[in-house]
N, C-alpha and C positions, 0 to 999 in steps of 0.2 A: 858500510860493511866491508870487511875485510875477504880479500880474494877466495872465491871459494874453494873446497878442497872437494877431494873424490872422497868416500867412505871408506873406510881404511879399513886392508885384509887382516882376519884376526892370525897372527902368529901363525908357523906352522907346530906341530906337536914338537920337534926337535931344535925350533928357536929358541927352547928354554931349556935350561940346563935343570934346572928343580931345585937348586942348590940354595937360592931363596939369599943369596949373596952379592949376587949382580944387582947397583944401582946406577941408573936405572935400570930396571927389567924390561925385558922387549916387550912384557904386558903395558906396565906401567906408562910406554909411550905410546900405546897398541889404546887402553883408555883414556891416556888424556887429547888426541887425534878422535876419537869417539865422541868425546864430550862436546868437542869443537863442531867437528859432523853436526850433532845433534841440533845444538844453540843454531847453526846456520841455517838445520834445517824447518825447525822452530819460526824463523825469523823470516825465512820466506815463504812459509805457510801464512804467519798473520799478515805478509804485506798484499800475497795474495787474496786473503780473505776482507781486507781492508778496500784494494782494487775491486772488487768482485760488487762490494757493497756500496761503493760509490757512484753517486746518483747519476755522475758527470761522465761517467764510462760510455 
């Protein structure tokens, strides 16, 4: 696994200008930082749930 990251703050209201012309968008980096979150934290849920179930623990 790749280093982990902190969950990322969603944008303030005035980090986005609305003009829907900026790419990337501070969203657009604001979700794909999320997705990442997520998958990690996915990933250490099952290792935990995998440790938890191991007979050898």
């Amino acid at each position: 696994m790749t280093d982990l990251i902190e969950k990322p703050e969603k944008p303030l209201d005035d980090d986005c200008c609305g003009g829907g012309s900026c790419c990337p968008c501070v969203w657009d980096h604001f979700y794909e930082q999320m997705s990442i979150y997520r998958k990690q934290q996915r990933e250490i849920a099952a290792q935990a749930e995998a440790n938890n179930s191991d007979p050898n623990n």
